[in-house]
N, C-alpha and C positions, 0 to 999 in steps of 0.2 A: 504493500500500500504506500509506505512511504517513498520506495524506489519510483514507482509509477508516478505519485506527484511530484517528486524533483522532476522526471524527466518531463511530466508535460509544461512545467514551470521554464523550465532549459528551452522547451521549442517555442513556446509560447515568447519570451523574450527573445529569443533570434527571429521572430516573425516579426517583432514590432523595431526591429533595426538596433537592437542595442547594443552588438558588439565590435568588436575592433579588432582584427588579428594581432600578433607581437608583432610581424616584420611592417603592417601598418604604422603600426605606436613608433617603432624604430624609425622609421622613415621622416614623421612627422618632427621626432628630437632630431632628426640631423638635417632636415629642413630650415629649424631654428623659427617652427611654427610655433603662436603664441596659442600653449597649453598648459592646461593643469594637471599633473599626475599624484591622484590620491591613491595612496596604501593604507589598504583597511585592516590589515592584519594586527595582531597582538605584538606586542613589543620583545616576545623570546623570538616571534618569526621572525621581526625586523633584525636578529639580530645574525641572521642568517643569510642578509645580506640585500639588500633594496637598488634599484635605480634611482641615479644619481638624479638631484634635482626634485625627487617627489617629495610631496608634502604626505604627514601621518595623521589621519583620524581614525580609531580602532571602531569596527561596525558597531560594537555596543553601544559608543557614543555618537553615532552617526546621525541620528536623528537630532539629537538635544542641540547637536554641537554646528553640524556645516554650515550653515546660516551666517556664524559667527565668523569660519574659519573663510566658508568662497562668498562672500556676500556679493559679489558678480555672478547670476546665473543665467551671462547669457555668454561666459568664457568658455570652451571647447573642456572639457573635464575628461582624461583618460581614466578608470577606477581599476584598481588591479589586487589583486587576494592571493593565496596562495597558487591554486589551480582554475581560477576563474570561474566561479560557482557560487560563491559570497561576493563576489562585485558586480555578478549579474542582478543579484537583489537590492546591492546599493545603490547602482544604478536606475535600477525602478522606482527605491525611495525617492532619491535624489529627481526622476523626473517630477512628480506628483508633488514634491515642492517648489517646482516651475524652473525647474533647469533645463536650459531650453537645447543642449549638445551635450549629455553626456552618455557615456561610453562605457561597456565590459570588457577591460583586453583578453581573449579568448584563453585561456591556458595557464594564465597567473605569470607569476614569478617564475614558476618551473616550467614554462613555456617560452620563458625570455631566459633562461641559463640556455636549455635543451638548444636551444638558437644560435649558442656562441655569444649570446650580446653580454657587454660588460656589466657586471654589479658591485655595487657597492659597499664598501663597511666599516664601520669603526671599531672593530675585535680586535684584540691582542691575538687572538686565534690565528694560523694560516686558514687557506680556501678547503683545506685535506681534514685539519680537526676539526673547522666545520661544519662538515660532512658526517664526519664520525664522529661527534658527539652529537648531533641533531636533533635526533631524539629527548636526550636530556634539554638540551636548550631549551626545547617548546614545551619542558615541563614548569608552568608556573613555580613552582617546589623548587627548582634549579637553575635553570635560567643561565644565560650567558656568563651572569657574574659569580655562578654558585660551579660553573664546568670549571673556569678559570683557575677558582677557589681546590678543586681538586685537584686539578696538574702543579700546583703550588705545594699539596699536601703529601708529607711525609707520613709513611704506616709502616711498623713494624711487626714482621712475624716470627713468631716464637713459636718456629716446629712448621717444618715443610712436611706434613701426614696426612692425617684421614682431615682435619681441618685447618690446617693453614692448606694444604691445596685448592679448596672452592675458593676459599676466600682470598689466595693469593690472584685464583679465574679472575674473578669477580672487581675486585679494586684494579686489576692490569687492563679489565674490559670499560671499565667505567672512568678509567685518566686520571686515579690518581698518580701524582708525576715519581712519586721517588719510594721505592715497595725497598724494605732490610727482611731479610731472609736470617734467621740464626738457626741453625742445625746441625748437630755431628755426626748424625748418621749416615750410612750410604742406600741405597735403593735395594730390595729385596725383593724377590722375585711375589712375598705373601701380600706386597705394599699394593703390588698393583690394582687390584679390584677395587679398590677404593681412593686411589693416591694417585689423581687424574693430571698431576702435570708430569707425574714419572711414564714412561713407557719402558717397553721390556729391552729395547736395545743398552737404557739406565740403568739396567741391575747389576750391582757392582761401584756404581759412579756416587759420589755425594751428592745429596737432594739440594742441597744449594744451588749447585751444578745446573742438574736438570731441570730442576724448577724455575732458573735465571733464562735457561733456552728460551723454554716453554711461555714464559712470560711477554717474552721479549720477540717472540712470532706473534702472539698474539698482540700485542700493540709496541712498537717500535719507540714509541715518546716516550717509553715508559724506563727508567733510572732503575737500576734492580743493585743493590750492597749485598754482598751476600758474607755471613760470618760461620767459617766451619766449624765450630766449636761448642760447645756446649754453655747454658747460660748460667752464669756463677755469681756470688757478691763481688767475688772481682772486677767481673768487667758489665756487669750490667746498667748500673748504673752511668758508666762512660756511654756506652749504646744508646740505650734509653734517651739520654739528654736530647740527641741528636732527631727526636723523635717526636709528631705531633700525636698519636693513637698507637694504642701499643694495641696487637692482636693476644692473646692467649690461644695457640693451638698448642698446646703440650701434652704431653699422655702423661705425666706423674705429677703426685702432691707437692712431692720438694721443688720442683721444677716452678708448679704456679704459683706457691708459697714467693716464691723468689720473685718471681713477678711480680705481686700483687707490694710486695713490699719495697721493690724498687721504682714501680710508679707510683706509690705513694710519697716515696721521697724527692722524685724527680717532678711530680706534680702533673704527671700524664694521663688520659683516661684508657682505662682500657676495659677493653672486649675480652670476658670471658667465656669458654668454654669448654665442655666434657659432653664425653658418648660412651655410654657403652651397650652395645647388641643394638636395641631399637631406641632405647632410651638416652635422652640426653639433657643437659643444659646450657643454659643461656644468661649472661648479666652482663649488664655496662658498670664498669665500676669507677667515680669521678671524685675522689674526696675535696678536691680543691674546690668544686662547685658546691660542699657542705654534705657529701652524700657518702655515706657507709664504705667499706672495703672487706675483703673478702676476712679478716680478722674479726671485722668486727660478728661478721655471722657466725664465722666457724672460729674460733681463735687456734686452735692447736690442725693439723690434719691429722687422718686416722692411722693408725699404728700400719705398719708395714704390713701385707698380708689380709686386713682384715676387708680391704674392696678390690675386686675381680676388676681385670684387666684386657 
């Protein structure tokens, strides 16, 4: 139902003349015809890159607002949206408020990339991360300045296994820029079924090793430190510093006991977690934000032997 009324909305608008092709729109900028090019998208789309010279009204505000913004509506108005589908409606708005030339450019923005024609941007980003982070970008939640914010961000993992694996996936997939790896282990052939950045040609090799590969196919921007050794009061705290979120993927008490104690003094928050069979857990642990530590719920860990592994 709803498919069927977009589409008769679509022909119904190109019946009544309302749109514009891109290599028209193009033609008309490099004419140096006197036009208006509005962008009705939201401001994570905008940052994905716009044609030079347009003006931004986001459709939400498209009613309340044009008036104020084209108060000439008898200027040539080109409107353009993502894929040309929300500017065929602004532009209907826009007629029935008595705009006596306005226009849908057929295809959007991604009709005028697919074209070759040049866009615009003000990102620190190159044209390749904003490609690949784009998704996040147009997440209101993230946004241009919140992607940036992750390529900026340092995460440390404690224990390349059954969870620093996903989670080293996951932060290399999503940009943040600088992933520490600490692990003394090497790769074992029992790792594999579960231990998704190891493969079998890795057995034998240190998971820092293969996990550093593995990261680093998977997104190239991505900074990978890797430390083979095991984490101690020695040297954790030097690590740590260096560090904005600490991961806990460990398999033993002493191991997260050490953690939990050297992001407390280093003032780091960290991610913890435990599995075992089907069951597991999960905590964010932040004392500097005034919030508990893993002492404070458990103060001692359980005696050697008494939880299965």
């Amino acid at each position: 139902m709803i498919k069927a009324f977009k589409d008769w909305f679509i022909i119904k608008a190109k019946r009544e003349g309302s749109e514009i092709s891109v290599k028209e729109t193009h033609q008309l900028l490099q004419k140096k015809e006197p036009i208006v090019l509005l962008d009705i998208r939201e401001k994570e789309e905008i940052a994905l890159g716009y044609i030079q010279g347009a003006l931004f009204l986001p459709q939400g505000r498209l009613k309340q607002e044009v008036e104020t913004l084209l108060p000439d509506k008898d200027v040539p108005t080109v409107v353009y949206c993502a894929g040309g589908i929300r500017s065929l409606a602004a532009a209907k708005l826009m007629k029935e408020k008595g705009y006596t030339h306005v226009y849908s450019m057929t295809k959007g923005i991604n009709g005028w990339k697919d074209a070759g024609y040049e866009v615009a941007g003000d990102s620190e980003l190159t044209p390749d991360q904003l490609t690949r982070y784009s998704r996040h970008i147009l997440l209101k939640e993230v946004g241009l300045e919140g992607q940036i914010q992750l390529l900026k961000a340092k995460v440390l993992l404690v224990g390349a296994g059954g969870l620093g694996c996903p989670a080293g996936l996951y932060l290399a997939a999503a940009g943040v820029g600088t992933i520490g790896i600490i692990d003394s282990d090497k790769v074992d052939l029992t790792n594999l079924q579960r231990q998704i950045l190891h493969g079998t040609s890795d057995v034998g090799r240190p998971k820092t090793e293969s996990a550093k590969e593995a990261i680093q196919r998977i997104n190239p921007d991505i900074k990978v430190i890797t430390y083979q050794e095991r984490l101690t009061s020695q040297n954790a705290l030097d690590i740590f510093s260096q560090y904005d979120i600490i991961i806990d993927g460990s398999d033993n008490f002493p191991t997260k006991y050490s953690v939990n104690d050297a992001a407390f003094l280093t003032g780091k928050p960290y991610v913890y977690g435990g599995v075992f069979q089907f069951e597991g857990q999960a905590s964010v642990f932040s004392p500097k934000e005034g919030g508990p530590c893993l002492r404070c719920l458990f103060p001692e860990p359980p005696p050697p032997g008494l939880v299965p592994s």
